[in-house]
Every structure is written in structure tokens, then in C-alpha cells.
N, C-alpha and C positions, 0 to 999 in steps of 0.2 A: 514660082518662088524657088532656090534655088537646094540645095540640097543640102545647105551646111543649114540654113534656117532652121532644121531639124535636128541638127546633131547627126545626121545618120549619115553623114560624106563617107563614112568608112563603113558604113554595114547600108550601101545602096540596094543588095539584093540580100533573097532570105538563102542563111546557109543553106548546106546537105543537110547539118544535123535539125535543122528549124522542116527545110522538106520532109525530111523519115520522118519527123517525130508527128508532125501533122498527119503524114499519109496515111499513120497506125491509128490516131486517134480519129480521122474521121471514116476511118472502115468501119468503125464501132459504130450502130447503132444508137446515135446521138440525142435522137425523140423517141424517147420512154413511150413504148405500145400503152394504151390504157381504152377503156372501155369508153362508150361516149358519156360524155358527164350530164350529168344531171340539170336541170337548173337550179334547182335547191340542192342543198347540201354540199356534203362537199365528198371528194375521191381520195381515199388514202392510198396510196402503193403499199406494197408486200415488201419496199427496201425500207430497212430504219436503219441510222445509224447508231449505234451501242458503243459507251463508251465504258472503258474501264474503269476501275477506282483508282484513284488520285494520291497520292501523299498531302494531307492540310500541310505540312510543317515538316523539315527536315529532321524535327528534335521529340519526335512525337510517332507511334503506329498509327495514329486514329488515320482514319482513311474517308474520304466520301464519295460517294457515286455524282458521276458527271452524270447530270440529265440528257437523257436522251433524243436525239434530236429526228422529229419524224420529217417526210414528206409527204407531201397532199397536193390536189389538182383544184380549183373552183372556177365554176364559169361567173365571168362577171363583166359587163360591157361589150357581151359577145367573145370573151375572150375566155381560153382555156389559162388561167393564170395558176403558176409553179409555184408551190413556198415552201418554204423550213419554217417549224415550230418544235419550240420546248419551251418545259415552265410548265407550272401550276396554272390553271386554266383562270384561278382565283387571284394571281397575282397582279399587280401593276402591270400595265403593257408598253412595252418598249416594240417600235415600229422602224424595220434598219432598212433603209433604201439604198443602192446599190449606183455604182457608175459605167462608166463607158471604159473600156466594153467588155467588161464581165459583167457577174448576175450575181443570184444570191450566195454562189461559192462563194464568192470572198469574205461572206461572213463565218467558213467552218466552223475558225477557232472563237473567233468571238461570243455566239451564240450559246455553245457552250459553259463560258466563261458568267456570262448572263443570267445564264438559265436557274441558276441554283439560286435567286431571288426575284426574277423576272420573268411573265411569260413572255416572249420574243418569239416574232413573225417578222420574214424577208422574203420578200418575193420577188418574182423574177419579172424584172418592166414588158413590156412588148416588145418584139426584136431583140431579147437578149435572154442568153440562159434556154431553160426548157420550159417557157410560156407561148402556148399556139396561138395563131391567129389566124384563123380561118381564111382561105384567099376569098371567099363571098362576102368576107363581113369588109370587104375595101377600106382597111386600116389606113387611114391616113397618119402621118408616123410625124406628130410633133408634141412640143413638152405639154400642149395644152391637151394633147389627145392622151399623153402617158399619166396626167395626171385625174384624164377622167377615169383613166381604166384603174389607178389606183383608190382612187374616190369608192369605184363602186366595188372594187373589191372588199375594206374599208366597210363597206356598207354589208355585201355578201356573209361576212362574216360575224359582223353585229359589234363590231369594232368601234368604242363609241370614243372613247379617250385615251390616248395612248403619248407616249414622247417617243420624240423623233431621233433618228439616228441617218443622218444624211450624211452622203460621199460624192462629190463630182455632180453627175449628172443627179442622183436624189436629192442635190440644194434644190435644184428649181422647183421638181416634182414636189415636191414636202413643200416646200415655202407656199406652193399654188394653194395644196390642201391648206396650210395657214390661214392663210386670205381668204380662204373660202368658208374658213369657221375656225373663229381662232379660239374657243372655247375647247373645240377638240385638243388640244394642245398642249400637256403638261411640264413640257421640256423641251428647250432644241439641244444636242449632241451637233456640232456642225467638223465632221473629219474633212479636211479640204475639199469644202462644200461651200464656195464663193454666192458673196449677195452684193459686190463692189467691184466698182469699175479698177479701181487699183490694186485686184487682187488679183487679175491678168496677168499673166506673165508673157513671157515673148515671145515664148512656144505656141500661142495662139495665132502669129503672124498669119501664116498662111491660111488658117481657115478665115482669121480679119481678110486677107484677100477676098477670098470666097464668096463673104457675105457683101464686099462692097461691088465686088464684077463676078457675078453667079454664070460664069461663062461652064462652057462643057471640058475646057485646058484648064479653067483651076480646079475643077472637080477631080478631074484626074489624076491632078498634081498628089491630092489630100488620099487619094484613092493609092497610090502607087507607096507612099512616102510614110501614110500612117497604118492602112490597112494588112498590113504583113505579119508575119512570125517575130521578121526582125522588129520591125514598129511597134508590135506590142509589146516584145521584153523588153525592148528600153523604156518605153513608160514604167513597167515597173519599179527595174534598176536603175533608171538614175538618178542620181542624188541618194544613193544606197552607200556605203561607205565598204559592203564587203557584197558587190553584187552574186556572188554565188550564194551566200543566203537567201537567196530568194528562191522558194519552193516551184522548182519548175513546171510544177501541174497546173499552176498559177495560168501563167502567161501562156502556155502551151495549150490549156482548154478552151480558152478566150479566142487564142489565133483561129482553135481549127471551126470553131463556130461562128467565126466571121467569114468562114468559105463555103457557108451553106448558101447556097443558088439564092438569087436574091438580097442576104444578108448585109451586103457591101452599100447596095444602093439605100439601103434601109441607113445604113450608121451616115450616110453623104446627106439625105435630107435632113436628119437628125444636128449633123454639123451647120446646115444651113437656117435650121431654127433656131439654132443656140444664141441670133444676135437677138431674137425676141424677149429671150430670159434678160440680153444686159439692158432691153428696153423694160421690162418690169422690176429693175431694182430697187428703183425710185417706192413703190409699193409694197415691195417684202421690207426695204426698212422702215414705211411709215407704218407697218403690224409691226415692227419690231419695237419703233415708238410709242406707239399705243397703245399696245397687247401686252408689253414685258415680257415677257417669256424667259424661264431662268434658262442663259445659255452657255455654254462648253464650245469654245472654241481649239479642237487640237489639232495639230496642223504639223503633217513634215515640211520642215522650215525650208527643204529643198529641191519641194516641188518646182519643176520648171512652167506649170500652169498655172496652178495656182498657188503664189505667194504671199508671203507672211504679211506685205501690209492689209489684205483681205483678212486675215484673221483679226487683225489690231485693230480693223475698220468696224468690227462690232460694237464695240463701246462707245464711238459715237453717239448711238441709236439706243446703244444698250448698256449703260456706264458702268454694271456690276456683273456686266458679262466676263467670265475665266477665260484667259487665251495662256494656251500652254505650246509652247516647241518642241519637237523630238528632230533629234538630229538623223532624218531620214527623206525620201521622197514622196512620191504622189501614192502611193500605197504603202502606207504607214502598217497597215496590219501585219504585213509581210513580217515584218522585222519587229514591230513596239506590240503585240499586241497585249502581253502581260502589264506594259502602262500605261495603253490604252484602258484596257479593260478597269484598271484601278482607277481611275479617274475617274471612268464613268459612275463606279461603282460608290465614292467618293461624293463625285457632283451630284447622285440623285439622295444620298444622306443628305445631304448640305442643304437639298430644296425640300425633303420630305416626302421622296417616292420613292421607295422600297420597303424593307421587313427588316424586324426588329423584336426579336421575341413572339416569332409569330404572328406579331400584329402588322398587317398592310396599313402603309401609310401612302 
């Protein structure tokens, strides 16, 4: 496929400043040391994040403490799996799944935002982020294997009901868990987290290649064209309307952990599964059919993956399903996430999960 398929005819190779800035960051010590884990329990680190006190109101001193957002390790499906939590351990549980090819960083600011009425947990899939996977335990790396390993994560932790908060690659993951018990389920949040075939966009060409002639030249192709410095920032920025907004620790973390030994091949099978997910659509809408589930569709309208008639494609299935546009790309947080965060915070009043005087609803 050829190179303008991409967008990227003008950024074919990764700059100088895309090489520096990767070289520095994966000098760093990338896999957090930790002791061997347990099989019960779970591993906290010695890093927390601490957040300061906040302004409620420009017209006002009063002030509140950001919840602070810890890190923890747990072994689950053989797997050393990574998460962020904050929140009241008593609260409602909000469950935020992550996409390609970051991890649960890109939940920073969200999380926060959440936490002061939500316990919230994001963790890092298999092959992304800082979640181990054993070379003995011979991970086989597709959506059906990421969502047993979240499954039993899920279960590790005694995670019995929680709403979802799906991005990219956690539609499928989340929707699998759906299907699999739609009782667990209090809410979908779906942030350009497609479950329709029309929600494709054109920027998929080439891995559509891929999955029709799985040859070792279009592998390549996906490998050279999307796995870069350069390839990642434009995922982020396109369809950004002031690409330097966009917090370069972002795309810059994501690159240099796609050049971990291995990693690349990891994210090319994962590309090569993903036509399995459009073969299970048919299924995530008939739970959407039949389960109801109250959902939140918000979507930057100018995602080049995935587009806005995949968000509109909810209501089909789901007729009182929210679909909201922000005038942004495939990583909305980057740029909306203060209305992101209000809607969510909005759509779980509206269905009856959250706090209210103290009272968990």
C-alpha cells in the first residue's frame, strides 16, 4: 500500500527530534524492578501520584483535594498485569480500558477527574504499557487472549460490577467481557471504541490489506508506515485542530515502547486479529440488543479510524443511546478531556451511578 494511504508521504522517516527523544527515553529503565508477585494479593509500588488542591470555582477559595492516584502490580492469567486506581474503595466502579498503542497513561488526567466520585481502575492490556508477560507463559497475543487476561484480572481483584470505559482496542476487549456476562455491566462510556462496520474509516486500508493477503510485504508495509515515532504522533494529531496541544510525553512514551525487542511483532499480530473483532460485531450488537445497557457514545468526530457513523451506529441497537461530537481526533483526551470528563460525569447521574449526598447509587 502505498504511502500517501497513510498520510504520512511527508513524514516517511522518523525525524532527529522523534530519534533523540526516543534514544533518552528508552535509556530509562522502562520495566519498573519489582519483587516476584504473589499469586494472591496484589503489589503496590513505593511511586504514587499526589495531586494538589484544585480551584472548585474561579469565584470561590474553597478548594478540593485531587484523589490520588496509586500504582499496583497483580498476577492474573499468568500475567504480571499494571494498573492505576483512585477512589473510594466503596464507591461505584468505573473500569477504563485502553487502546493501541498506549496503556493506561492515557488515562492520567481522566482518572483523576473521576476519582472524586468513582473508584476507577485501568490497566495495562498484554503487550502494552508496563504489564509483564512472562516469555514461559507463551502468550499468544490476540483480542480473545487480552480479554481473558482482563477477565481474570476482573476476577483477581473481586471486581464484580463495574461500567466500562472503552478506547480503540478496549471496544473489543470490554464488549468480549459483555458477552461473557452482561450482568457485570452497569454502563458502556464507548470514546472511539467501534462495534460497526461503518465505523471504519480509510485509514484501516492497509491493515484491510493485511488481513485479506497476510503475506510477510504487507506486514512490513504496517510495520515500517505505522510502528514509528512519526506514526505514532500522527495518530495522535490528526484531526487536532492546534497539533502542538497535544502533550508530547503522550506519543513520545507509546513510540519508545513499541522498540522494546519483540514489541513490534506483538502490535503486527494484534493488527492481524483485529478482523476477528469486525467478525464478532454482529454479537456485541445482539448484547447491545438484548442487555441494554445505558451508553455514551463520544467520539472525536475526526478520527481517521474510527468515524462518526460508528458512533451514530449505536442507536440502531441502542435507541437511547447519547452520541456526542468533539471537534477533535482519535485521542480525544489529549485536547477535550474536561468534556469528556463532564459527560461522563453527567451520563452516570442520568442512569444512576454515582454519589449524591453521600449516598452510592
Amino acid at each position: 500500500m502505498a504511502t500517501a494511504d497513510w498520510k504520512f508521504s511527508s513524514i516517511s522517516h522518523t525525524s532527529k527530534e522523534g530519534v533523540d527523544i526516543i534514544s533518552q527515553v528508552t535509556r530509562l529503565n522502562l520495566t519498573p524492578a519489582h519483587s516476584p508477585v504473589r499469586r494472591t494479593g496484589v503489589q503496590v509500588f513505593d511511586m504514587k501520584t499526589t495531586m494538589e488542591p484544585i480551584r472548585i470555582s474561579e469565584d470561590t477559595d474553597d478548594t478540593a483535594l485531587v484523589p490520588r492516584t496509586s500504582i499496583h502490580r497483580v498476577e492474573a492469567d499468568g500475567v504480571s498485569v499494571f494498573y492505576r486506581e483512585a477512589g473510594a474503595a466503596s464507591a461505584p466502579l468505573v473500569l477504563l480500558l485502553h487502546g493501541f498503542p498506549t496503556s493506561s497513561f492515557q488515562y492520567r488526567e481522566l482518572i483523576p477527574r473521576l476519582a472524586q466520585r468513582y473508584r476507577v481502575i485501568a490497566p495495562d492490556l498484554p503487550g502494552f504499557g508496563f504489564t509483564q508477560v512472562p516469555a514461559q507463559r507463551k502468550y499468544k497475543y490476540s483480542f480473545d487472549a487480552l480479554a481473558r487476561t482482563v477477565l481474570a484480572f476482573t476476577e483477581a481483584l473481586q471486581l464484580k460490577r463495574y461500567a466500562l470505559y472503552v478506547f480503540d482496542y478496549g471496544a473489543p476487549t470490554g464488549f468480549r467481557l459483555a458477552i461473557a456476562d452482561p450482568e457485570r455491566i452497569t454502563a458502556i462510556v464507548s470514546q472511539n471504541g467501534n462495534a460497526y462496520e461503518e465505523g471504519l474509516g480509510d485509514a484501516w486500508g492497509p491493515i484491510r490489506k493485511y488481513w485479506a493477503v497476510p503475506t510477510a510485504g504487507n506486514r512490513e508495509v504496517l510495520r515500517e508506515k505505522i510502528l514509528t515515532f512519526e506514526g505514532t504522533r500522527w495518530q495522535y494529531t490528526e484531526g487536532v485542530a492546534d497539533p502542538d496541544s497535544v502533550a508530547p510525553e503522550s506519543y513520545t512514551l507509546d513510540a519508545a515502547l513499541l522498540e522494546r525487542p519483540g514489541n513490534k511483532d506483538i502490535q503486527l499480530d494484534l493488527f492481524l486479529d483485529y478482523a476477528n473483532n469486525v467478525t464478532l460485531y454482529a454479537r456485541f450488537q445482539e448484547y447491545f440488543r438484548k442487555s441494554k445497557p445505558p451508553l455514551l457514545a463520544i467520539w472525536g468526530k475526526n478520527d481517521p479510524f474510527f468515524i462518526p457513523p460508528g458512533a451514530e451506529a449505536f442507536r440502531k441497537d441502542l435507541p437511547n443511546a447519547e452520541v456526542q461530537f468533539l471537534d477533535t481526533g482519535h485521542f480525544a483526551l489529549e485536547t477535550h478531556i474536561d468534556e469528556i470528563a463532564e459527560a461522563i460525569n453527567k451520563f452516570f447521574d442520568a442512569n444512576g451511578i454515582g454519589r449524591r449526598n453521600g449516598v452510592i447509587f
